[in-house]
LOKEZA-689943 format. One record per residue (C-alpha): residue in three letters; z, y negated, x. Coordinates in steps of 0.001 Angstrom, whole numbers, padded with zeros to 6 digits, always signed. Each point is the difference from the previous one (the first is absolute). Example, Ala and Ser with C-alpha at 12.3 -4.5 7.8 and 13.67 -1.06 7.14 Angstrom:
2
ALA+007800+004500+012300;SER-000660-003440+001370;
//
This chain:
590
UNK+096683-039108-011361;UNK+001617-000439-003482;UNK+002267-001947-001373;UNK+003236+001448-002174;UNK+002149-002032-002262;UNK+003619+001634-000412;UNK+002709-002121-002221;UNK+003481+000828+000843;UNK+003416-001325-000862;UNK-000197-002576+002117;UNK-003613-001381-001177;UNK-003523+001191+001669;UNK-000830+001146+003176;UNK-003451+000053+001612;UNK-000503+003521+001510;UNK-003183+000511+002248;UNK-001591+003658-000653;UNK-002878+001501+002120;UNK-003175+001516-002487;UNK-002350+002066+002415;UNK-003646-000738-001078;UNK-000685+003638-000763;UNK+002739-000061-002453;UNK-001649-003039-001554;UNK-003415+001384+000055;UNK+001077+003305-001570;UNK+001211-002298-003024;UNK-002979-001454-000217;UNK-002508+002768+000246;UNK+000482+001156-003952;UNK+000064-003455-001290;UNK-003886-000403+002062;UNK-001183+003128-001550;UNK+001274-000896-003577;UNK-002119-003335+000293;UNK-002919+001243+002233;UNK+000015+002716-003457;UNK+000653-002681-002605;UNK-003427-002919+001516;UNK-001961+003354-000003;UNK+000335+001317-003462;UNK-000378-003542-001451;UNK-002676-000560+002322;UNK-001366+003345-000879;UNK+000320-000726-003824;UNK-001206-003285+000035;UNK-003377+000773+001900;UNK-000436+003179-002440;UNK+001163-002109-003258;UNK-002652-002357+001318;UNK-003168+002140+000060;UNK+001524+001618-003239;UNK-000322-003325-001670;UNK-002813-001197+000949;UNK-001818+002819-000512;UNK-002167+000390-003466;UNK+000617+003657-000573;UNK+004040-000752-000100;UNK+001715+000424-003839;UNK+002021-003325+000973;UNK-003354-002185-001654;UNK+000000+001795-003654;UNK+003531+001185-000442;UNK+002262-003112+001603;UNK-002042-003153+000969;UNK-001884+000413-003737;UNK+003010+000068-002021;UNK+001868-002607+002095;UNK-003057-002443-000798;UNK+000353+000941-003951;UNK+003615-000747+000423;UNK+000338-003170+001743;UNK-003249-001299-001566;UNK-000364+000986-003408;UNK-002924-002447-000313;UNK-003717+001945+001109;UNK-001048-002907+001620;UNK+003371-001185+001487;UNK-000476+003707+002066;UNK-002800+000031+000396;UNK-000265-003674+002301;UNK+003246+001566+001749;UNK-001396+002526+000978;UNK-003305-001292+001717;UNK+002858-002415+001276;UNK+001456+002807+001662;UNK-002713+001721+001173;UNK-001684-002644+001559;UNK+003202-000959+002339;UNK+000232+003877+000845;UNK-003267-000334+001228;UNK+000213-003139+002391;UNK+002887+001681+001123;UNK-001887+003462+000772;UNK+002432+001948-002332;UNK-002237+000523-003115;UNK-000914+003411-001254;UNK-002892+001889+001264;UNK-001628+002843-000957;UNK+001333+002368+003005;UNK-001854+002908+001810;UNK-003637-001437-000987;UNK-000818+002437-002078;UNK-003069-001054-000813;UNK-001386+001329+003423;UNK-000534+003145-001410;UNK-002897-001352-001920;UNK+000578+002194-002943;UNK-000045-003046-002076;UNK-003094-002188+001438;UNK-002472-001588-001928;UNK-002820-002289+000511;UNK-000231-003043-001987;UNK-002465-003134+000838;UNK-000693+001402+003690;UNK+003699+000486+000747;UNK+001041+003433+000576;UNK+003474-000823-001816;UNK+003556+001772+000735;UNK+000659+001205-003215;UNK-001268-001114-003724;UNK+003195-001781-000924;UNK+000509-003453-000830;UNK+001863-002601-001408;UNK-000429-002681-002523;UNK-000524-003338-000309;UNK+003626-001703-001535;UNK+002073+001810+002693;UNK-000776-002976+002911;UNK-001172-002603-002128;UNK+000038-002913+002925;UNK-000948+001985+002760;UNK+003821-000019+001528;UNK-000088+003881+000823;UNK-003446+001357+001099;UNK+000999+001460+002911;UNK+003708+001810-001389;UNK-001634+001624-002607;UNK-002944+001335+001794;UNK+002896+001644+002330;UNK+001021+001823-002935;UNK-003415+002132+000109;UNK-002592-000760-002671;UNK-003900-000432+001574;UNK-000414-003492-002318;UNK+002219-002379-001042;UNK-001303-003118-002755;UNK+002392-003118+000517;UNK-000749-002538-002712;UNK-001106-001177-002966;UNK-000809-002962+001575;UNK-000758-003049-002186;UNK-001687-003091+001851;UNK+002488-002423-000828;UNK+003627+001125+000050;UNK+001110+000510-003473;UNK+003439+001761-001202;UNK-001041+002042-002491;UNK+001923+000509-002766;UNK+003936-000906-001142;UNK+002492+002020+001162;UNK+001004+002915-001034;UNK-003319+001835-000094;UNK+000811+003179+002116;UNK+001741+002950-001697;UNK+001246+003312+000740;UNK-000201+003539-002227;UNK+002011+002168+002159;UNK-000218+003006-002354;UNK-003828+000101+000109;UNK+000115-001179+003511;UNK-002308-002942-001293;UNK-000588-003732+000365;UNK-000746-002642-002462;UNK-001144-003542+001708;UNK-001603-003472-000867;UNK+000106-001473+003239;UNK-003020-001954-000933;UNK-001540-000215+003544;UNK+002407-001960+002129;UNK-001132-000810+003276;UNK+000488-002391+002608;UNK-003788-000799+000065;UNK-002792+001070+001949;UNK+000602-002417+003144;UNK+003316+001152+000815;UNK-001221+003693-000122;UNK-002826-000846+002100;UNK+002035-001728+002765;UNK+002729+003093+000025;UNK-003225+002507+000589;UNK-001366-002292+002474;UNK+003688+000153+001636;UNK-000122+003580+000247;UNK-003602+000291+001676;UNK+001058-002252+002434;UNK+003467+001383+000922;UNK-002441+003518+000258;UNK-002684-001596+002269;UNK+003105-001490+002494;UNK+001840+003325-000360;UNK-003620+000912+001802;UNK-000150-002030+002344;UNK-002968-002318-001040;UNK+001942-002927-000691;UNK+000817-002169-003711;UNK-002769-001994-000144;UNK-002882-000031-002338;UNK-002209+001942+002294;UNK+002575+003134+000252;UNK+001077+000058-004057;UNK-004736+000117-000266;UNK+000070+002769+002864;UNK+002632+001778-002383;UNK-001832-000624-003370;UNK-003170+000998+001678;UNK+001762+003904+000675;UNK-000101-000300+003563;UNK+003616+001196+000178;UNK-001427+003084-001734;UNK+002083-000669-003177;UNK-000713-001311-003673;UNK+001018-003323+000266;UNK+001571-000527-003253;UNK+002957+003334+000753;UNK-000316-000392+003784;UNK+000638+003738+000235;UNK-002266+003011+000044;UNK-000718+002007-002605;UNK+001562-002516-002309;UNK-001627-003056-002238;UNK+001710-003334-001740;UNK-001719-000864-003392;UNK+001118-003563-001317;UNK+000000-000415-003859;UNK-001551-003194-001119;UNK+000060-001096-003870;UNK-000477-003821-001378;UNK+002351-002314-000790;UNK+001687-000137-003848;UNK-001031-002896-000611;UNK-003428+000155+000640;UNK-002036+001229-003852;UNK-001410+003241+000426;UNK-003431-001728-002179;UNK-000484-002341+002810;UNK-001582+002676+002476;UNK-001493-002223+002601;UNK+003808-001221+000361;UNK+001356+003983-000136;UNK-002323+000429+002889;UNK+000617-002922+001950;UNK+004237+001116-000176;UNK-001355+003958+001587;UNK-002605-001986+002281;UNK+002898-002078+001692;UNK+002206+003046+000305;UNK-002563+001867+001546;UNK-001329-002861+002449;UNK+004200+000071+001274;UNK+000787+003953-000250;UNK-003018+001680+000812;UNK-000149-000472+003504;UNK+003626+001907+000465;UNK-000363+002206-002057;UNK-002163+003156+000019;UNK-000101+000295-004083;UNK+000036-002416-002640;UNK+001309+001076-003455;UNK-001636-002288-002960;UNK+002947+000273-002534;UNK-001501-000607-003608;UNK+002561+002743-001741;UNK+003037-001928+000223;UNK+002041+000185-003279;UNK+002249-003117+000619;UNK-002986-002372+000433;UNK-001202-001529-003217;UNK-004078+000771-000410;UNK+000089+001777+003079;UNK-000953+003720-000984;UNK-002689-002225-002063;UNK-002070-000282+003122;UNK-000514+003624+000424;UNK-003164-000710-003018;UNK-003417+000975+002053;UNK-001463-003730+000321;UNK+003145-001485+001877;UNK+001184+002807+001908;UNK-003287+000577+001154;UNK-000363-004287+000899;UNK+003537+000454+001855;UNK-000470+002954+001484;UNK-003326-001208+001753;UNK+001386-003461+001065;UNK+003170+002120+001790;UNK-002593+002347+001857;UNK-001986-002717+001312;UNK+003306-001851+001076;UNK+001207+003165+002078;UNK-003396+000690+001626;UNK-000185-003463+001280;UNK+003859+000376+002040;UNK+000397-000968+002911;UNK+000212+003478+001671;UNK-002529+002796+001092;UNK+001885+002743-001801;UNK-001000-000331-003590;UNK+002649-000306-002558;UNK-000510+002354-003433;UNK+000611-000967-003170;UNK+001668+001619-002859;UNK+000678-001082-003901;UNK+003423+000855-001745;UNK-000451+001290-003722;UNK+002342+000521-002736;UNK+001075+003076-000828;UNK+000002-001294-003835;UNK-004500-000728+000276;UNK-000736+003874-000660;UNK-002455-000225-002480;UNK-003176+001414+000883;UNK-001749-003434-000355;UNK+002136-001676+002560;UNK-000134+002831+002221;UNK-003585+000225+000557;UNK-000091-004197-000315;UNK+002613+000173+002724;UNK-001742+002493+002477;UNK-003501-001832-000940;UNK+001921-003078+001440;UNK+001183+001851+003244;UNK-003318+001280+000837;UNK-002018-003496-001065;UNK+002664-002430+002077;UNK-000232+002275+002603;UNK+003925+000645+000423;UNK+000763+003227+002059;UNK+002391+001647-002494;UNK+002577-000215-002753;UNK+004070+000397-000137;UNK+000535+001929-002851;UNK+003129-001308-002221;UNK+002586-002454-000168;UNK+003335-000727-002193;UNK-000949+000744-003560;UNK+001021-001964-003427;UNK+000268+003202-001763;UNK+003171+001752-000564;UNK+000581+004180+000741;UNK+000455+001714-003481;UNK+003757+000744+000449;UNK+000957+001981-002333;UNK+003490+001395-001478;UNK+000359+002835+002516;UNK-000188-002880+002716;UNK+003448-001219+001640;UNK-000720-003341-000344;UNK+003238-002228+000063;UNK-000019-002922-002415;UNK+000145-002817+002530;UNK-003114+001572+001168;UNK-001344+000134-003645;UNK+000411-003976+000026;UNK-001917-000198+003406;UNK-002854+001864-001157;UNK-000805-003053-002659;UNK-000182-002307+002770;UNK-003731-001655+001047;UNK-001121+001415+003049;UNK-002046+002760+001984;UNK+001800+003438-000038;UNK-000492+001885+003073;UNK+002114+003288+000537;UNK-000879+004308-000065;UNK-000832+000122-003971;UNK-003352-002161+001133;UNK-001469+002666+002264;UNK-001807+002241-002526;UNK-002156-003224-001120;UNK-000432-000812+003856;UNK-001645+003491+000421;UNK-002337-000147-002304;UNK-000973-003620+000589;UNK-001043+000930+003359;UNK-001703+002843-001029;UNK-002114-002135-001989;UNK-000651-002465+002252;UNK-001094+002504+002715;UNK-002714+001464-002168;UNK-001439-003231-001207;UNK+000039-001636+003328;UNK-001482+003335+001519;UNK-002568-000305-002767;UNK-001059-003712+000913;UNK-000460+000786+003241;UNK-003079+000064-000141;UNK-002499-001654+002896;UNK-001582-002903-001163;UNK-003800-001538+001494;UNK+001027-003698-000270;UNK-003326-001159+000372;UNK-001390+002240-003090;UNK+002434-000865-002094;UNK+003154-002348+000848;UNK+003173+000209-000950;UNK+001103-000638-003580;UNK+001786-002692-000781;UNK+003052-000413-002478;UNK-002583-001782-002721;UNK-002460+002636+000379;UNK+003167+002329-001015;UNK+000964-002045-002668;UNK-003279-000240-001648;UNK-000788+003910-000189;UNK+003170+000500-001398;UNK-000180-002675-002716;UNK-002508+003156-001232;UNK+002477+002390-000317;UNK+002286+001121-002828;UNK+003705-001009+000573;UNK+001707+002358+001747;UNK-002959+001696+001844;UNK-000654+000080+003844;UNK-002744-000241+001630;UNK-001386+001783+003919;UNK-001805-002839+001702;UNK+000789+002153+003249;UNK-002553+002579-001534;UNK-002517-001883-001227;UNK-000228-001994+003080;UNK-000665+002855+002013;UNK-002719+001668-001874;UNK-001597-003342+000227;UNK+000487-000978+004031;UNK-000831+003833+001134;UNK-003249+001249-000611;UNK-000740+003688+000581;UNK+000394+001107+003674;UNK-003272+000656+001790;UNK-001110+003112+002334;UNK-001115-002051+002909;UNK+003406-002113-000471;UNK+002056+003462+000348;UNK-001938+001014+002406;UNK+001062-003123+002215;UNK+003237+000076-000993;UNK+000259+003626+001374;UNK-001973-001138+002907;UNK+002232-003221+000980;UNK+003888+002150-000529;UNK-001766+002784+002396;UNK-000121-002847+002624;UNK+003351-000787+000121;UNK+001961+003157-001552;UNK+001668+002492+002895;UNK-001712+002929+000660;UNK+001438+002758-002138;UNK+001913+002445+002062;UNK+003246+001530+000020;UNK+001605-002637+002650;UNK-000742-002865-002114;UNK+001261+001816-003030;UNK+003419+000626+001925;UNK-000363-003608+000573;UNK-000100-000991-003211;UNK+002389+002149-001579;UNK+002541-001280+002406;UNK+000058-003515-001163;UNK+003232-001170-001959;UNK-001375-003019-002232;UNK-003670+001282-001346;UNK-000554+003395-002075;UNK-003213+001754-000653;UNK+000190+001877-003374;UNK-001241+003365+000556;UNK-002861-000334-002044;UNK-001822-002606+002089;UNK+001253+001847+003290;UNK-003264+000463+001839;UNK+001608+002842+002197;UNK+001191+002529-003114;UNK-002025+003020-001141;UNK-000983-001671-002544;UNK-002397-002684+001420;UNK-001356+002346+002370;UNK-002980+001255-002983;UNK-002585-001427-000823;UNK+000462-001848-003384;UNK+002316-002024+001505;UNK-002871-001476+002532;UNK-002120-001405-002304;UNK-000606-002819-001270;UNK+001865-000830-003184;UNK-001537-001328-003284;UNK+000424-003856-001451;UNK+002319+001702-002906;UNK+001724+002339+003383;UNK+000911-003234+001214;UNK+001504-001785-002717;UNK+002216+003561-000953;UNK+001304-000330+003860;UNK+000768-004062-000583;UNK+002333+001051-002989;UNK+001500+002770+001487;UNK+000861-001999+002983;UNK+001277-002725-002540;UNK+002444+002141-001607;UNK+001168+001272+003587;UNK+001293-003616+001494;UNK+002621+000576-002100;UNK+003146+001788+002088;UNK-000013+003552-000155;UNK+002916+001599-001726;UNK+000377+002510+002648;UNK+003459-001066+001486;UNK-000470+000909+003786;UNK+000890-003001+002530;UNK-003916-000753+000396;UNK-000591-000387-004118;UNK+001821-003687+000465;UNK-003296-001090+002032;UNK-003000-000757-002302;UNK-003306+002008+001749;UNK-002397-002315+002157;UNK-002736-001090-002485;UNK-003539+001533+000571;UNK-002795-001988+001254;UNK-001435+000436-003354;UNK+003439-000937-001910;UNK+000449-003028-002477;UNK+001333-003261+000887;UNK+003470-000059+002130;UNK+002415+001828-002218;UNK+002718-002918-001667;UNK+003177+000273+001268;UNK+003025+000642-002706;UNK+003444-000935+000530;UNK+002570+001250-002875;UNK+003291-001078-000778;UNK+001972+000678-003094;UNK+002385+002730-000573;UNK+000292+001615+003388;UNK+003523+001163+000946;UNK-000738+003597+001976;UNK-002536+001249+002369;UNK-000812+002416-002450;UNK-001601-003039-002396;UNK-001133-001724+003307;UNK-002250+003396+000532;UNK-001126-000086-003833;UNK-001178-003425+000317;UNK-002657+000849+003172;UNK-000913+002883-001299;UNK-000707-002074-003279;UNK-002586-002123+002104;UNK+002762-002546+001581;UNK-000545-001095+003847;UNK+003717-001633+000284;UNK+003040+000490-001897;UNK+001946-003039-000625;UNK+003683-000345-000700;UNK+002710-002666-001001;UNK+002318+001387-002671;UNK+000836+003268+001773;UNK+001251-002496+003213;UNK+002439-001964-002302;UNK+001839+002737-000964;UNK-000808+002359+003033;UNK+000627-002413+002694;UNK-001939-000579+003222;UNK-000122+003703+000277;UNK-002157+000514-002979;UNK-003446+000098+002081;UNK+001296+002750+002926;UNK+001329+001980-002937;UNK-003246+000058-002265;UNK-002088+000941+003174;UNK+002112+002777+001204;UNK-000223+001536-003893;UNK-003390-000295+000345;UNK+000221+001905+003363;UNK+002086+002737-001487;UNK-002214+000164-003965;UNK-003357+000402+002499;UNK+001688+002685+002295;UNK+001316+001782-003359;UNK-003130+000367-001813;UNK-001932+001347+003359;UNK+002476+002640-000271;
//
């Protein structure tokens, strides 16, 4: 029943009025469909807008949330903190963005480095998570290694404010930060935090015994990223005010870093290349870096863990000479460090010349103090790896320790007090033609004897076997199955001066084959009769496309580092330079 008001002359009246409840429903049926319409399409859109978002590969992260930070925060650094702000809430939350699909399944971009068979060889830079607050978001956003850090051991805050600056027309940076960081104790205790949280997401508990059962890798997992086919490399350097001439002090600053970091981490990054830390690139000189380096690799091998941490040193970009180099690799191979990242910012300037939009704000910018980092620095990154791929290839060398030990940094020093200024000298050569004598008969002859014992019988299954394996290559001409091999020549014994022609042709090979199918990105397994393990190079500087990511590991580069390309590509930056990669490899097969 309804009720009616009616106003007549002689005031209101209350008329009663029957409604059937079909006649009511039938009113009601449109309105239900307009709104059951409405919740979906907003439902529909919001679910959709959601997985658009969050996803990598969407336009949203270069062309909108970019600009918007340039916009509202016209400060580098001011951005920069927002947006780690931002993306670590969007990650508690579960909303961050991912890298959608997995497209790194395929295994078209897989590469071992260290043991690790590696999704892809894309990184990112140390600078981008400088206090460990986002480990975890941007590994979602697909690169195989990320390096949080530098780390100082005592918190310091680097240098005044401003010290971050943009170049949007050359899509470069200029920065002083000065190595700011919230010290090495507060880093260690957020890693620690993470293993934890991992081992109770496992079930083992959040005790001390589960986090050891977790840095022991018996979740299966690198315990520093806590995901497969991933690794976390932490950055240490010393504090500022610590003199670089007081090395015993220099080491003591890496040495604490190392004692907190290395057990969470699967890398450890010696940073002696910074440009915004007086005397710093000073330590890169044989004698110290070869003192420091040595005191950090004795630090990591004593960590509390049963997977063994490696070690890598951080070199300028600006120390090409060919002295520093070769002083620079001889330190590598004496210390005993596993490998090299290749670059850093740079104090030099690009030669911008007239034909060069280069507004005049920008002009100003370019006088500041500070590391440049940005495309124009890519050439020089090239050919610095390039370098340091040969001369590390040619040091590797295998040394008899008990013939003739290891030189030390005033050994160095004293043969090159010899020398003329500006000439180089090839310890690695001369130290081999004195630790190898001449190869003997019998000693082939066991050597022949002792592989028969243990190599596979050589028949067509086991060659289907090994051609079918994804990670390890056989070049064709040491494929024991081709028609090649099958004469005679190849059965003999080979001659002392044989052997030393195959251990430099094998030298020059470690270094990635240009050939641009998928399985060129995975150096070959090394022969039994191979140098010392092959040093790992990580290179950063200049990269922007997967076109210069491909240049770089075909230059001799394991891992391809970014940090400049992100700022001004967004969190996208790392899907997009691995599909181009994708699509240059698929183009040239064609």
């Amino acid at each position: 029943m309804g009720i009616l008001n009616r106003r007549t002359a002689l005031g209101t009246c209350v008329v009663w009025k029957a409604s059937t409840p079909r006649a009511k429903d039938a009113r009601s049926l449109p309105t239900r469909l307009k709104n059951i319409l409405l919740g979906s399409t907003i439902g529909l859109s919001l679910i959709l807008g959601y997985y658009y978002v969050t996803d990598t590969r969407a336009s949203v992260h270069e062309w909108l949330v970019i600009p918007c930070l340039r916009y509202f925060y016209p400060d580098a650094e001011d951005a920069h903190e927002f947006g780690n702000r931002a993306l670590k809430a969007l990650y508690s939350f579960g909303i961050h963005p991912r890298e959608r699909g997995n497209p790194d399944a395929r295994g078209d971009l897989v590469i071992e480095v260290f043991g690790h068979t590696l999704q892809n060889p894309i990184g990112t830079s140390a600078g981008i998570d400088k206090h460990c607050d986002i480990p975890d978001a941007l590994l979602a956003a697909g690169p195989a290694i990320i390096e949080i850090g530098g780390v100082t051991p005592q918190p310091q805050d680097g240098n005044p404010k401003p010290r971050v600056w943009r170049l949007p027309s050359q899509k470069a940076l200029i920065n002083r930060y000065g190595l700011n960081s919230n010290g090495a104790d507060h880093v260690a205790m957020r890693l620690r935090q993470r293993v934890r949280e991992y081992a109770y997401h496992m079930g083992w508990g959040i005790d001390d015994e589960a986090e050891q059962r977790i840095l022991d890798g018996e979740a299966g997992v690198p315990p520093g990223s806590l995901q497969e086919g991933k690794l976390l490399a932490v950055q240490v350097a010393k504090n500022k005010w610590v003199a670089d001439a007081d090395v015993e002090a220099v080491k003591n600053d890496y040495v604490y870093c190392v004692d907190a970091l290395a057990r969470y981490a699967d890398i450890i990054v010696v940073n002696v290349s910074s440009p915004n830390t007086p005397g710093l690139r000073g330590l890169q000189k044989v004698e110290p870096l070869t003192d420091i380096l040595t005191a950090v690799v004795g630090a990591a091998r004593k960590a509390k863990r049963k997977v063994p941490v490696k070690v890598m040193v951080k070199v300028s970009p600006d120390e090409d000479d060919e002295v520093s180099v070769r002083g620079i690799c001889d330190a590598v191979w004496d210390s005993g460090v596993d490998g090299v990242v290749v670059g850093n910012t740079t104090k030099r300037r690009p030669d911008l010349t007239a034909s060069v939009y280069l507004p005049s704000h920008e002009r100003k910018l370019m006088l500041e103090q500070g590391g440049y980092s940005g495309p124009q620095t890519y050439g020089r990154t090239v050919a610095l790896v390039k370098r340091y791929r040969k001369m590390l290839d040619e040091n590797s060398y295998p040394r008899d320790d008990k013939e003739s030990p290891p030189r030390t940094p005033s050994d160095r020093s004293s043969t090159e007090k010899q020398l003329p200024p500006g000439a180089s000298v090839s310890f690695p050569l001369e130290t081999q033609k004195e630790t190898h004598p001449p190869t003997t008969d019998q000693e082939i002859e066991e050597s022949i004897a002792r592989d028969k014992e243990h190599l596979k019988p050589q028949t067509a299954e086991a060659d289907a076997e090994s051609k079918s394996q994804p990670i390890f290559r056989i070049p064709e001409r040491n494929n024991p199955f081709t028609s090649s091999s099958k004469s005679d020549d190849t059965t003999k014994p080979s001659s002392s001066s044989e052997t030393e022609n195959s251990a430099a042709s094998t030298s020059t090979d470690t270094t990635p084959s240009t050939s641009l199918s998928p399985t060129s990105l995975v150096p070959s397994s090394p022969s039994p009769s191979s140098p010392r393990d092959r040093k790992v190079i990580f290179a950063t500087g200049g990269v922007s496309n997967g076109v210069d990511a491909l240049e770089l590991l075909a230059a001799g580069a394991d891992i391809t580092q970014i940090y400049t390309a992100l700022v001004y590509g967004g969190i996208g930056t790392v899907s997009k330079i691995k599909e181009e990669m994708r699509e240059e490899l698929k183009r040239r097969q064609r």
